[in-house]
N, C-alpha and C positions, 0 to 999 in steps of 0.2 A: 684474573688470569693467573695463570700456575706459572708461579717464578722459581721453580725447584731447576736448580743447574745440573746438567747433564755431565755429569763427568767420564763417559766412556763416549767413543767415538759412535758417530749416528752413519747406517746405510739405506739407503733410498733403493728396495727392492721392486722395480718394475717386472710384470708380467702377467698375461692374460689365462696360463694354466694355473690353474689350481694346485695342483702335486706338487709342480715346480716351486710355484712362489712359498709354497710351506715346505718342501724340503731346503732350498736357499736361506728362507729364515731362522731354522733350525739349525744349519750350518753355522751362519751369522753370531747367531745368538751364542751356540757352544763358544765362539772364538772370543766372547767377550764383547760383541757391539749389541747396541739398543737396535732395533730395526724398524722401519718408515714400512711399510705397503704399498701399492697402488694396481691394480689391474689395466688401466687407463692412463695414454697420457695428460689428459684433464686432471686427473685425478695428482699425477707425479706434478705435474706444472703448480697445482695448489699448495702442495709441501713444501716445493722452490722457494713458491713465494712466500710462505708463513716464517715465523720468526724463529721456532726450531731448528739449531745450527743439522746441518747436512752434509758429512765426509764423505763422502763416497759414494757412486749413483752405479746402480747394477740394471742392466735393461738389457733384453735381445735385441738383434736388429740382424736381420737376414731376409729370403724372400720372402719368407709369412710373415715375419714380423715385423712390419718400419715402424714399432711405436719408437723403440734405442733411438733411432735415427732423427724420428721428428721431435722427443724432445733433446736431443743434444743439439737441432737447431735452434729450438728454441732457447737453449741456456747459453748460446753463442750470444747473441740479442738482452738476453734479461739475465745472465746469471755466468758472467763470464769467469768467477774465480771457482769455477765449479772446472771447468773446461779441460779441465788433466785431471781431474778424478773420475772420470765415467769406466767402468768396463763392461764391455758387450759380451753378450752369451751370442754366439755362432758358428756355427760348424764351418759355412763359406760365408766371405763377409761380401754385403753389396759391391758391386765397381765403383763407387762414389763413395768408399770410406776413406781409401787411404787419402785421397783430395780434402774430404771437408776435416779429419781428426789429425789430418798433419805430423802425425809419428807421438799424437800426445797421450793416447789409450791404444790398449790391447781390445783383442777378441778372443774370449776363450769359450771350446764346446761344453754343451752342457752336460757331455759323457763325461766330462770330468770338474763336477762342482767343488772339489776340495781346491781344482786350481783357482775356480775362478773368486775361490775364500782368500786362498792367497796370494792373488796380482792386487784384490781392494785392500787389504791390510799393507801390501809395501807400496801401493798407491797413497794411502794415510800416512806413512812413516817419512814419505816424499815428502808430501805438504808439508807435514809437521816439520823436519829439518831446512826447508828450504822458509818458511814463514820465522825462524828462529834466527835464520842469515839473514834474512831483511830486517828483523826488529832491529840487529845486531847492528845493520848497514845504518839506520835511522837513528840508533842511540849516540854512532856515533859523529855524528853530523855537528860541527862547528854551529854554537848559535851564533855566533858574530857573522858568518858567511851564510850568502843568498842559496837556498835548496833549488837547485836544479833538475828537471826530469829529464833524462837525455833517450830517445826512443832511436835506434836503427839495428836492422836485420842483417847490416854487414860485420861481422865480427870486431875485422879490422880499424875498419872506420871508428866504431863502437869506442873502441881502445882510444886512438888515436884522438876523439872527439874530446874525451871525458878527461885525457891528460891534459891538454890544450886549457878546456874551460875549468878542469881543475888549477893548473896553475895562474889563471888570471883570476881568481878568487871564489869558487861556485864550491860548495858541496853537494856532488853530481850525485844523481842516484842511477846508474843502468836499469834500458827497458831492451832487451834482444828484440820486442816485436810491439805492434800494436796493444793487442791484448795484453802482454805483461804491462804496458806500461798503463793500461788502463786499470787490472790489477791493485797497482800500486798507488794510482787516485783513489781507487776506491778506499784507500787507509788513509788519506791522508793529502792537504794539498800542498803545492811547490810556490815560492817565485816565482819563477820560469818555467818553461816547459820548450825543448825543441826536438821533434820528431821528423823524420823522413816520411816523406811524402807518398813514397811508394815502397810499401811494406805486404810480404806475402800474408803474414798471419795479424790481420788489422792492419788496416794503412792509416795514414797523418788523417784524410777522412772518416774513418771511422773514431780517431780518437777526439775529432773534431764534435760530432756529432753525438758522440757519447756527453761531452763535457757541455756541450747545447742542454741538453735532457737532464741530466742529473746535477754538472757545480757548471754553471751559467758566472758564476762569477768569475771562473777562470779564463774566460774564452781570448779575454787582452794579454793573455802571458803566452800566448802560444806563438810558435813561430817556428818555420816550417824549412826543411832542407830536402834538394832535389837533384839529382842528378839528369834530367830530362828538361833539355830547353820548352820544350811544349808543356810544360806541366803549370797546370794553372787553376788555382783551389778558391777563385774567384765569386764563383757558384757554389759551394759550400762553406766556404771561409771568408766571407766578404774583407779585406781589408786587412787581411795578416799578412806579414811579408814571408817571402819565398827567397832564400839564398843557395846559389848553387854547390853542389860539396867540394870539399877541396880549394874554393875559390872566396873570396869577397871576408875572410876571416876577419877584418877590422871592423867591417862593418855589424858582422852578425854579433858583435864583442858587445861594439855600439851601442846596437838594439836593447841587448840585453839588459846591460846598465842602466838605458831609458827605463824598461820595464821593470825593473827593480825597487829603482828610484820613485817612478810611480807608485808602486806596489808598498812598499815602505809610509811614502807620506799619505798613503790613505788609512793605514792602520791607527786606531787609536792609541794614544798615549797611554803609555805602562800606567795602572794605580801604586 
C-alpha cells in the first residue's frame, strides 16, 4: 500500500456532471488541495471509508440532486467528524436542510464556484484551529486526575456542570452536543463519561450506541443526566443510571468515583 503522507489538505468532490466536477477540481487544485472524485454516492461513501484523510466534502443537494443529501446522512451514522465540513452547491436548498445540517454547512450556487472554493478552505482552517484547541485541552489534562467527558446542549448547565466536577477532582473535557462528544471518543477514551439524555444534535442515545459499536469497552463509564421524569434509557442502556439535573449532585459525585475506582483497578500495572 502507498504510505506516501499527504501533506496538503484532501476535497471529496461530489457530482453527477461532467463540466462541473472538472471545472470544481481545477478550481480545487489551483487553490492548493489534492482532490478525491466521485459521480456517485457509492462511489463518495467508498473514499469515506478508505484510509485516505478527507477535509472537506463538496456535493450538490437540491431537487435534481439528493446525492449532498444522502451522503451527508450517511456520514451522520459512519463518519461523524466529517459533519462540519460538507458544503453544498445549491441554488435553493431542500426544506429538510436546515433541520438535518443544524446551522453546521453552507450552501453555495454553483453561479459562483470561486465562493464555494472559498467557504471549503475556511471550512478546513475551522477544523484545523479548533482540532489544535482540543489537542491543546488534552495536553493539558492532570494525569494524576480522572478524564471526564461531560456531553450537554445547554450552555449554561455545560458551564456550571464542568465547574462543579471540576473542582471535586475530574479533568472535564466539554461536548456542546452529542456528536462533538462522540467526536472526541473518537480521539481518544475517558474515565468517565456523563452526557444528557436529551440532546438535539445526537442525544445520551445515540452516544450510547455509538460507544455499543465501536469502544464496547466503555459502555460501564457512562452515566446519563435528564431533565425529564419520564426519561428512561432502559431499552437502550440497560443498567446505567439516570440523575436528574440540578438534583441528586452527591450522588452522581458517588457514582463517579465508583466508576473510576473500578476503572483504575482494572488497568494493568505500570512496567
Amino acid at each position: 500500500m502507498d504510505a506516501t503522507v499527504h501533506s496538503r489538505p484532501t476535497a471529496l468532490v461530489i457530482h453527477d456532471d461532467g463540466d462541473a466536477l472538472d471545472l470544481l477540481t481545477r478550481l480545487f487544485e489551483a487553490s492548493g488541495l489534492e482532490v478525491l472524485t466521485a459521480v456517485t454516492g457509492f462511489r463518495a461513501q467508498a473514499h469515506l471509508e478508505g484510509e485516505r484523510p478527507i477535509d472537506v466534502v463538496i456535493a450538490p443537494w437540491d431537487a435534481t440532486h439528493q446525492v449532498g443529501g444522502d451522503v451527508y446522512r450517511w456520514s451522520l451514522q459512519r463518519r461523524y467528524d466529517l459533519r462540519d465540513q460538507f458544503v453544498f452547491i445549491a441554488s435553493e436548498v431542500p426544506a429538510e436542510f436546515d433541520r438535518l445540517v443544524a446551522g453546521r454547512c453552507l450552501a453555495v450556487s454553483m453561479a459562483r464556484p470561486a465562493e464555494v472554493v472559498r467557504v471549503a478552505v475556511a471550512a478546513i482552517k475551522r477544523r484545523t484551529a479548533l482540532e489544535a484547541a482540543r489537542d491543546a485541552a488534552v495536553a493539558d489534562l492532570d494525569d494524576d486526575k480522572p478524564a471526564l467527558l461531560l456531553a450537554d446542549d445547554e450552555p449554561v448547565l455545560l458551564m456550571v456542570m464542568a465547574d462543579l466536577l471540576g473542582e471535586v477532582g475530574y479533568s472535564v473535557i466539554r461536548a456542546e452536543s452529542g456528536h462533538s462528544a462522540i467526536a472526541q471518543l473518537e480521539h481518544g477514551d475517558f474515565d468517565a463519561i456523563v452526557a444528557d439524555w436529551n440532546m438535539d444534535d445526537g442525544s445520551g442515545a445515540d452516544i450510547y450506541r455509538w460507544l455499543r459499536e465501536f469502544k464496547p469497552w466503555l459502555l460501564d463509564r457512562v452515566v446519563f443526566l435528564s431533565s425529564n421524569d419520564g426519561d428512561d434509557p432502559t431499552s437502550v442502556a440497560p443498567g446505567r443510571p439516570v440523575y436528574r439535573k440540578g438534583q441528586d449532585s452527591q450522588a452522581l459525585t458517588t457514582m463517579l468515583r465508583e466508576i473510576v475506582r473500578q476503572v483504575r483497578a482494572d488497568k494493568p500495572p505500570a512496567a
